[in-house]
N, C-alpha and C positions, 0 to 999 in steps of 0.2 A: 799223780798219774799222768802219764805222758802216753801221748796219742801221736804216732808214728804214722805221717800219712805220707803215699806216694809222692816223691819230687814233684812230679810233672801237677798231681794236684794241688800242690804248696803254693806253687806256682800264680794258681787260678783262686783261691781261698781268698782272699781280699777282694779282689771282684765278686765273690759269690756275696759276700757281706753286705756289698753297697749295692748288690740287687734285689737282697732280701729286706733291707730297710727299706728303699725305694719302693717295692712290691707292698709292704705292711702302710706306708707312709698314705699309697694309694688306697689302699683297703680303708682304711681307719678312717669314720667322718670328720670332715674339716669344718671349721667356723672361721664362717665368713666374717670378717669385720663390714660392717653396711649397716648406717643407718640415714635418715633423712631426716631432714628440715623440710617444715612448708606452710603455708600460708591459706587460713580457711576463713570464709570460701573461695576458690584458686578464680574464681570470675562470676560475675555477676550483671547485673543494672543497678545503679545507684540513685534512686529518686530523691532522695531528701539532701540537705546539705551536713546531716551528722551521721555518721554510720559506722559500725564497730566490726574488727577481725579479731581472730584468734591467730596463736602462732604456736604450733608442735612441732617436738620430735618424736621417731618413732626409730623402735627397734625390732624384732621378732625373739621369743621366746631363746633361739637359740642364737642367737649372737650376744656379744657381752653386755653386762647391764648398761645404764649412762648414770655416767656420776657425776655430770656436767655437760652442759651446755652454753658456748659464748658465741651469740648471732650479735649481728648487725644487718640493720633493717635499713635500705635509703627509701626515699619517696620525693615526690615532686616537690617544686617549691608553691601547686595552685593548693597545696594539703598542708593543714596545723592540726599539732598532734597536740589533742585536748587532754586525753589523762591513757596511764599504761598500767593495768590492771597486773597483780602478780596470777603465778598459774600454780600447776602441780609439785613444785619441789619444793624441796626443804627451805632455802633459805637462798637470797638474792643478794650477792654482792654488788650489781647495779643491774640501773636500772632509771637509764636518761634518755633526754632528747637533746640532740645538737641542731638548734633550727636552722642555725648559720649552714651548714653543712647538708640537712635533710635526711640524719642519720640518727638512726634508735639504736640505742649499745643495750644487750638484755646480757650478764652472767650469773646464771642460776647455778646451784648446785646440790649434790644428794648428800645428804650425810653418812659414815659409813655406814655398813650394814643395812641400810635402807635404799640402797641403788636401784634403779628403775629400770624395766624394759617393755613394749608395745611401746602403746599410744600415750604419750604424756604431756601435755598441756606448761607452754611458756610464758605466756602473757598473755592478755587480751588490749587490744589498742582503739582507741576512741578518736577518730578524727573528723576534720570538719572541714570543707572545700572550698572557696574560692570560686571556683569555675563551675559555670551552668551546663557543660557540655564537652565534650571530647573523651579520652582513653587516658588512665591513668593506671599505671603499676607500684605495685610492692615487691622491692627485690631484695631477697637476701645475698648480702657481699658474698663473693669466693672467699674472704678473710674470716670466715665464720668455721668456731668449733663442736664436733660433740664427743669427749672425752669418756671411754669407759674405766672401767675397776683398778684397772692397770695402768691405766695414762694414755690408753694406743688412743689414736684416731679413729672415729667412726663413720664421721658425715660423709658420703657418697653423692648422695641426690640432693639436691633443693627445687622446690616448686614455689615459684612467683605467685602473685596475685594481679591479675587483670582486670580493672572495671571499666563498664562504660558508664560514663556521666546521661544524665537526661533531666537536669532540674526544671523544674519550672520557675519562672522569679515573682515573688514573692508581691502581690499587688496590695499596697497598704491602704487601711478602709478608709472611706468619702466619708467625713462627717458634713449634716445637712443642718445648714442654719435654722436656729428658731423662726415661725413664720410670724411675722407682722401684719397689724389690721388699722387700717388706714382708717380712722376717728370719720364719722357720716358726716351731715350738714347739722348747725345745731351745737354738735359738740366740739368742745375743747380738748385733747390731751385725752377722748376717751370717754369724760365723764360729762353728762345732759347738761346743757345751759339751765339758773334756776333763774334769772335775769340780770340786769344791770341796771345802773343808774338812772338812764330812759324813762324806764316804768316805774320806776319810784317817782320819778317827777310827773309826768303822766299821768298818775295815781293823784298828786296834790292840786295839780290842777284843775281835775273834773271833779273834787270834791269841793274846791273854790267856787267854781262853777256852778255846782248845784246848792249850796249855800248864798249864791248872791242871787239866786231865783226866788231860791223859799222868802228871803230879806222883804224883795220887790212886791213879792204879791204877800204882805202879812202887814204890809205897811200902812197905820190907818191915815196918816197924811196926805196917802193917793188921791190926784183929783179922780173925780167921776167924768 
C-alpha cells in the first residue's frame, strides 16, 4: 500500500520524525545513573584513641542496581588501620591496607541476580590514632567506582568523613611502696630481746655470791 503524500509535505516528513521521537524521548521517564559513596559518621568528636566507621554506597529504587563497588579510602599517616570488617555484598575480591601510602582498596561485588540498590553497607573500618588532638579526614579517591547491571558508571557524589581529635593521655597508676616499721629500743630486726651473755654471767655470779655467805656463816671453825 503506498501512501501518496503532497511534495511539499515529503519534503517536511523527516523533520516531523525527529520531533516526534524528541517529543516521546521528553515524555518518557529517564533514569538517572547517580549513585554515592560515603563515610559514616560524615563528623564527629573522637575521644578515645580506637574508633570505628562504616563505609556505603547507595542507590534509589529507580536507578540501576550496583553490582560493584571499587573505593579507595586515603587517611593520615597520625591513623593505623587495626582491622576492615566485610559489609553487605556478596563476595570481596579485596580488601587491604597500604600503610606505606594511607590507602584502603575495598572491591566488593553482587553476584548476578542478586544486585543491589538503596543503602548497602561496604565495610566497616577499625582505627586507632596517634595524635591527642587536631582534625583528621577520611577521603574517598576521585579513582573510586560503583558499577551497575550493565557495567555503566554510577558514583556521582562522595561524602568524606571529618573528625575532631580530643584525647586525653592516658596517666599510668602510682604504685605505693610497702610501708616499713622501724624496730623500738630493745629489739633486734623486730623481734624482743630475750638476753645475752651479760646476764648469764650475772646470774653465776650472785649465785657464787650467795653460796660463799651461806659457807661463812655455817662454818663451825668461826672464832666467837
Amino acid at each position: 500500500m503506498n501512501i501518496n503524500l503532497p511534495k511539499k509535505l515529503k519534503n517536511y516528513f523527516p523533520y516531523l520524525i525527529v520531533s516526534l521521537v524528541a517529543f516521546l524521548t521528553l515524555m518518557l521517564p529517564s533514569v538517572a545513573l547517580a549513585a554515592s559513596a560515603y563515610i559514616t559518621p560524615a563528623t564527629g568528636l573522637i575521644t578515645k584513641k580506637n574508633f570505628k566507621v562504616s563505609v556505603y554506597v547507595e542507590s534509589t529504587t529507580s536507578e540501576p542496581e550496583i553490582a560493584s563497588a571499587n573505593l579507595k579510602i586515603t587517611y593520615p599517616s597520625t591513623l593505623n588501620v587495626v582491622s576492615i570488617s566485610e559489609g553487605d555484598f556478596d563476595s570481596y575480591l579485596e580488601k587491604k591496607n597500604d600503610a606505606a601510602l594511607h590507602q584502603i582498596s575495598i572491591n566488593a561485588i553482587n553476584n548476578a541476580g542478586s544486585y543491589k540498590s538503596g543503602k548497602v553497607k561496604v565495610a566497616s573500618i577499625n582505627f586507632d590514632t596517634s595524635a591527642t588532638s587536631g582534625d583528621v579526614q577520611l577521603t574517598i579517591d576521585s579513582s573510586s567506582s560503583i558499577a551497575g547491571a550493565n557495567g555503566e558508571q554510577l558514583l556521582t557524589e562522595t561524602i568524606n568523613g571529618v573528625y575532631t581529635l580530643q584525647i586525653q593521655e592516658e596517666t599510668p597508676p602510682t604504685t605505693t611502696p610497702p610501708a616499713t616499721t622501724t624496730p623500738s629500743a630493745g629489739q633486734k630486726g623486730g623481734v624482743p630481746e630475750t638476753g645475752d651473755n651479760n646476764l648469764i654471767m650475772y646470774s653465776i655470779l650472785s649465785a657464787a655470791l650467795v653460796g660463799l655467805g651461806l659457807v661463812i656463816f655455817t662454818n663451825p671453825f668461826q672464832k666467837s
